[in-house]
N, C-alpha and C positions, 0 to 999 in steps of 0.2 A: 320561286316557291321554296321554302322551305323543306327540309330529308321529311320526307313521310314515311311508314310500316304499311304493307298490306295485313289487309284482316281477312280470315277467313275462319268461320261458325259453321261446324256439319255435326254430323249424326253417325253414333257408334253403335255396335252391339255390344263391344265388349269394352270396357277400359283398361283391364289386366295387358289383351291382346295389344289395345292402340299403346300404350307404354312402352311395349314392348318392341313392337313398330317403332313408332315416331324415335322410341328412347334411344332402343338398345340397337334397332339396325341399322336408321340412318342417323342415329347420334345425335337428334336432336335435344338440346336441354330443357328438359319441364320447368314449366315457372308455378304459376301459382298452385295448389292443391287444392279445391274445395267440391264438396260431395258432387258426385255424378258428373264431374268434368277435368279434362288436363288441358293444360296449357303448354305450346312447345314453340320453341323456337324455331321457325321450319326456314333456315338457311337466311336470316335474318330477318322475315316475318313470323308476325304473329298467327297461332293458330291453335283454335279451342276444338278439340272431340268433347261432344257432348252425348252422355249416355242416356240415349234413345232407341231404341232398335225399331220399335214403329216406324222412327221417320228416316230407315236409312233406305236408300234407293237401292246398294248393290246393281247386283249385275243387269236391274228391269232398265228396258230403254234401250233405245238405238243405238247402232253400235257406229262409230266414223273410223275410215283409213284404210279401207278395202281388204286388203288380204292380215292387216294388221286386227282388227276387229277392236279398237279401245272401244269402251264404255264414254260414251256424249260426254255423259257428267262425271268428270275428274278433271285435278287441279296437280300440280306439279311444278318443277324449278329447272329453270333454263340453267346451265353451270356450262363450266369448262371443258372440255373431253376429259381435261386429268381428272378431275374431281367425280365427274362420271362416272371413268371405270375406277375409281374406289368405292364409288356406291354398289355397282354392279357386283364387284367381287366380296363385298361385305354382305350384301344381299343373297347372292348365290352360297358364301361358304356358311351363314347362317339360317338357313331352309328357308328363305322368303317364299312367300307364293307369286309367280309369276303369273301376268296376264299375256304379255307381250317380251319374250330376250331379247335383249339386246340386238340392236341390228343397225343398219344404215340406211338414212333413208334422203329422199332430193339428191342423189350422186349428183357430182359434176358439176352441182349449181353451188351461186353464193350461200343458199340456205344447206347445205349438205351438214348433214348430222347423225349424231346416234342418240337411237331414240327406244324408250325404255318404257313398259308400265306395268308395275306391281299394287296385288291387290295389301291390302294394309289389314286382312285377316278380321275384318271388322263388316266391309259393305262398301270398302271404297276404291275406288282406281284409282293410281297417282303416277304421271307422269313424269319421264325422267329427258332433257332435252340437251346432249353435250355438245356442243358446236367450239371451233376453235376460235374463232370473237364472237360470245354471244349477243354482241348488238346484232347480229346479221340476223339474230330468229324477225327482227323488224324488215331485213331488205327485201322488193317488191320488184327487183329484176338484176340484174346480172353486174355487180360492179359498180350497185347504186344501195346505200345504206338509207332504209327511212328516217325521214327529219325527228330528232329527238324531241 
């Protein structure tokens, strides 16, 4: 198969805010401009905020991860631990809003990581997933990487 992009199309309240977000805190580069939507480079896909505020979910909805509480519906980028904690710390010394600090979670196991999720000041949860070979977010037991 050929390199493919993921796509991902959601719902803003604000676009001033998601710029600001996507732009200025995780550094993403905006592509196209055209009314009522941004386009960013979200860690090498693609990803449109589109300004709606009717159809943003926010925080309504289940919540998964026990004592962590994310929000079901949010989307997010598996990275590196280094790349990680420079989001975190960019994140933190620029007033993000957090939903979930930074922490660690599956100790001990092949999946062991730090795992992150800030709201994007908009209606959205976005997860942040640092593991130290992120192929392992695939492994399914102990010392076994899922088939690529």
């Amino acid at each position: 198969m050929s390199a493919t992009l993921f796509h991902f199309s959601f719902a803003v309240s604000d676009l001033d805010q998601a710029r600001r977000f996507y732009g200025e805190i995780l550094q993403c580069p905006e592509g196209r401009k055209l009314k009522g939507r941004a386009d960013f480079n979200f860690f090498g896909h693609h990803i449109v905020a589109h300004l709606a505020p009717e159809d943003v979910v926010g925080e309504k909805g289940r919540k998964i991860g026990g004592a962590l509480a994310t929000p079901l519906r949010h989307f997010g980028a598996v990275m590196t631990l280094e790349d990680f904690r420079k989001i975190a710390k960019r994140a933190e010394d620029m007033g993000a809003i957090w939903i979930n600090k930074p922490s660690i979670t599956q100790p001990g196991t092949v999946r062991e990581q730090m795992l992150m999720t800030l709201s994007d000041g908009c209606g959205n949860a976005i997860e942040f997933k640092g593991l130290t070979d992120i192929t392992n977010v695939y492994a399914v037991k102990e010392g076994e990487a899922a088939a690529a």
